[in-house]
N, C-alpha and C positions, 0 to 999 in steps of 0.2 A: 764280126759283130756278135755281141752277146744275145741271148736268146731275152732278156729281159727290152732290152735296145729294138731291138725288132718288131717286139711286139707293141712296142709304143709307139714304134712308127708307122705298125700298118692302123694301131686305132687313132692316131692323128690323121693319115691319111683319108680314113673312115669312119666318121665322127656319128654315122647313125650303127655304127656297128661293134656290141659292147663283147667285153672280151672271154664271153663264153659264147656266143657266135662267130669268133675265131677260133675258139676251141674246136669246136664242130667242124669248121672248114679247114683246118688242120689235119684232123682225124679223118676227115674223107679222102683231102689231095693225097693224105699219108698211106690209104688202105689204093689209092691209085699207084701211086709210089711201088707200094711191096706186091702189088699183082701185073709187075711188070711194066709200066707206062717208063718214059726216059724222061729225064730231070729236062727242064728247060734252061737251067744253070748255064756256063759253061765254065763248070769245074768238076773237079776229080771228083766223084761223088762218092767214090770207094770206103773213106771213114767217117764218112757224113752220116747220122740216124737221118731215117728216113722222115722222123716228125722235126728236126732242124731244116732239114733241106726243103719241106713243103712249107715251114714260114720264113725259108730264105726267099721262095719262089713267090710267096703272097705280096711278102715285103716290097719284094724289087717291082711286083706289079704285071709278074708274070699270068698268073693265076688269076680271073676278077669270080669275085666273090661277088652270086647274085645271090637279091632273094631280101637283104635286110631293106629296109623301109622306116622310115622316120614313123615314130610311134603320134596316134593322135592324142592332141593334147583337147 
C-alpha cells in the first residue's frame, strides 16, 4: 500500500486525530523502531524504512495512538 493510502486510512480510522498528530506518532514509533524494538509486522522488514513500517504498524492497528482528544467546541 502506498504511503499516501495509509495515511488516509489511519485518519479515517481516527477522525479526532489530524495528520500532524500522525506525524508525531510516526516519528516516535519510528525513533522506537531504529533503537532496536522488533516490528510487529510479520514481514521482512530488511527494505522497509523504518518511518514506512511504523505507519504500516499504526495503519494495521498495531500501534494505538494515545493521547489525541476531540477538541472543545
Amino acid at each position: 500500500m502506498k504511503v499516501e493510502e495509509l495515511t488516509a486510512k489511519v485518519l479515517a480510522q481516527n477522525p479526532n486525530m489530524d495528520r500532524y498528530q500522525l506525524a508525531i506518532a510516526v516519528a516516535k514509533r519510528c525513533d522506537e523502531l531504529e533503537n532496536g524494538a522488533t516490528s510487529k509486522l510479520n514481514v521482512n522488514t530488511s527494505h522497509i524504512k523504518s518511518a514506512d513500517l511504523a505507519l504500516m504498524e499504526i495503519a494495521e492497528g498495531l500501534i494505538v495512538v494515545k493521547g489525541f482528544t476531540k477538541k472543545a467546541e
